[in-house]
N, C-alpha and C positions, 0 to 999 in steps of 0.2 A: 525338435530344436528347443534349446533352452529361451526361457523368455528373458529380454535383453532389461537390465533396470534404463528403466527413460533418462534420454540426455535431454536436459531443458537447455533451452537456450533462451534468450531475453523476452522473444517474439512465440515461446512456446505457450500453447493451450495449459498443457501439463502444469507449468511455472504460475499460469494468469491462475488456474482454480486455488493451488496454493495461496499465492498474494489477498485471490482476495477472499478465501477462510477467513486470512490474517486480518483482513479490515473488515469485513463485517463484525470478526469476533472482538476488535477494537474499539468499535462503535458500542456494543451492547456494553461492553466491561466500563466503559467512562461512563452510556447513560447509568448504570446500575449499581457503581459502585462511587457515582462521581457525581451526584446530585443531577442527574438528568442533561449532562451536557453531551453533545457530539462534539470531540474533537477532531474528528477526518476532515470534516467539512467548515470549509469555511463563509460560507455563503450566509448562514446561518448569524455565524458573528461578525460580518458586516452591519447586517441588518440591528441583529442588538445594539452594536453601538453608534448607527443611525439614531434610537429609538432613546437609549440612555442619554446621550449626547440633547438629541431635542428638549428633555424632560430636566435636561443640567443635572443628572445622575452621573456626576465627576468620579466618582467613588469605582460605579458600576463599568465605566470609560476602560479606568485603569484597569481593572480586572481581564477585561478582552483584549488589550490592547496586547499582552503577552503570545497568547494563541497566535494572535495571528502575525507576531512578529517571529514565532519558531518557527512558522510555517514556510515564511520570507526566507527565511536561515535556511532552511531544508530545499529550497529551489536554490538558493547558492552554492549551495556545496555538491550538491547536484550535479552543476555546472562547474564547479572547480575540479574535482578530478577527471572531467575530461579534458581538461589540460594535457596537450604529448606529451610534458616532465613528469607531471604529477601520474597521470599513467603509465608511464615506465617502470615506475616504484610502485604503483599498485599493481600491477601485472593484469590484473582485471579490475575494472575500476564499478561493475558493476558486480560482482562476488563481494568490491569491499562495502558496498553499499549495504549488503545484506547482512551482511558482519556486522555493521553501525545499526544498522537496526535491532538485530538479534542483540546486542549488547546494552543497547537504550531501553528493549522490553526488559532484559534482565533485571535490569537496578531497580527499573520501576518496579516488578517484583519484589525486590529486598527492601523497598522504602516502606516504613513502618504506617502505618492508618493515620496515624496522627500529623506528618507531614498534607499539607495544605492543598487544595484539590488543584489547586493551581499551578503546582508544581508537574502534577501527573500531565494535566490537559495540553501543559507547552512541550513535556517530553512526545506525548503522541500525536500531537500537531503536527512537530519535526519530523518525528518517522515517519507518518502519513505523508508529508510533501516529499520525501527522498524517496517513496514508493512510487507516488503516482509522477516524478519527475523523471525517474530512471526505465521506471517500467511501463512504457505506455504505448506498446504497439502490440494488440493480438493478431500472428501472425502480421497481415499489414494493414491492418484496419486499426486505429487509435479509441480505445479503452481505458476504463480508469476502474482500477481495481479497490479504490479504495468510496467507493460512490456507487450507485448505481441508476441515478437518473439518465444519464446519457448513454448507458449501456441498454437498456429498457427503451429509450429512443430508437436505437440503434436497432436492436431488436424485432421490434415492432416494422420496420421498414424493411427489413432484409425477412420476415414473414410474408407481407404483403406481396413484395419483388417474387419469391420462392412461389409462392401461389399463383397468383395473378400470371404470371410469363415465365414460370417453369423455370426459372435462371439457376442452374446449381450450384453456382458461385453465390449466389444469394443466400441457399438453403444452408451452405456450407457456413457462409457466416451467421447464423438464423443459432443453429447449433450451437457455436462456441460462444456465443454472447448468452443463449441460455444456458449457457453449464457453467460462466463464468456469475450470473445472475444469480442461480440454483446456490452455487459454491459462496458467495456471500449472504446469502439468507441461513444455509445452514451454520456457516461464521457467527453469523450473530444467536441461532439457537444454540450454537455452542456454548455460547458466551455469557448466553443468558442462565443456562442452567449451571454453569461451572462458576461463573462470578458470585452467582446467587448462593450454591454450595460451599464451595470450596474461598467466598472471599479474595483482595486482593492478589495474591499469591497464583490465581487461576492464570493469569498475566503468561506464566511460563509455558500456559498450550502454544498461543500465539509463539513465543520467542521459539519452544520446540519444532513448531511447524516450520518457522524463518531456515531451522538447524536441519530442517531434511532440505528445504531446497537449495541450500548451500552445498551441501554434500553431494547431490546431486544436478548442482548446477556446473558444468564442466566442460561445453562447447566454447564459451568464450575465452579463447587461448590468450586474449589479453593484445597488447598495442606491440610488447615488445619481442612476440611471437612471429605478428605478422609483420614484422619489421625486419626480421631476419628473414624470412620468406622473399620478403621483397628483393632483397640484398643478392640471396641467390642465386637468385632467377637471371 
């Protein structure tokens, strides 16, 4: 038999190593091409403008304040196309998410070095939140593809469970949490050697990887497939 090309679906293994190439490789490409910032995480720039903020660093204020206002934007819109109108007209409203994204890595790609680093960090803030906002169920366990602290928690617990009382639902998720772990580490060595050679412009591994799982994302028939089904029936 022929071997079948994989259907991802939102909650697929297959789809999570994808997503998170893409943010590991996102991380490396902002620290290393971006004066040392992560833009995925925002934890991170809380804390800085805790610390600016105490120190009356007004200047320093305004700078983070963007990040983590794209980020806000990226969990809204998020949330707006799963609206039942606004999914009707997208037909799948998480293919179009990956669309938006793949489309936001692109520009950032064609924006020249000389545009302001602050420009790049708000665009992949955004994408980052519309990743981990849309995509965050492996299989049924809640992951976050564009981080890996809590997945490394997760991990770690579903080892011990697999060991300790033999549970193969444990083992089973032991596995996919380290291949989704594995798959952002190597994201970020990607990222690190491609940013480093190749300059901004390496940007388009990431958007091309977005462009395989789009192509291959094609389980989700969308609202107004199953809307007809229903009708049907």
């Amino acid at each position: 038999m022929k071997n079948k090309i994989p259907s991802l679906s939102s909650n697929s293994i297959y789809l999570g190593v994808l997503l998170a190439i893409v943010g590991g490789f996102l991380d490396a490409y902002t620290f290393i091409s971006r004066d040392g910032v992560f833009a995925n995480a925002q934890t991170g720039n809380m804390v800085l403008l805790a610390v600016k903020a105490a120190n009356k660093d007004w200047r320093g204020v305004l700078l983070i304040i963007p990040p983590i206002v794209a980020f806000i934007l990226g969990v809204l819109v998020s949330e707006l196309v799963k609206m039942p109108h606004v999914r009707e007209v997208l037909h799948s409203y998480r293919r179009s998410i990956l669309i938006l994204e793949c489309l936001v890595l692109m520009t950032v790609g064609l924006l020249p070095k000389s545009v302001p680093n602050i420009v790049v960090t708000v665009c992949i803030a955004f994408v980052s939140s519309l990743q981990i906002s849309t995509f965050n169920k492996l299989d049924k366990w809640a992951y976050n593809s564009t981080m890996t602290t809590g997945n490394l928690r997760t991990a770690t617990q579903a080892a011990y469970l697999a060991i300790k009382e033999h549970d193969p639902e444990a083992r089973k998720q032991f596995n996919e949490f380290f291949a989704i772990i594995f798959s952002f580490t190597s994201g970020a060595l990607i990222g690190t050697f491609s940013t480093t050679y190749l300059g901004n412009p390496s940007i388009f591994i990431a958007g091309g990887i977005l462009v395989i799982a789009i192509i291959l994302y094609h389980r989700d028939r969308g609202y107004i497939s199953e809307t007809i089904k229903a009708r049907l029936k």
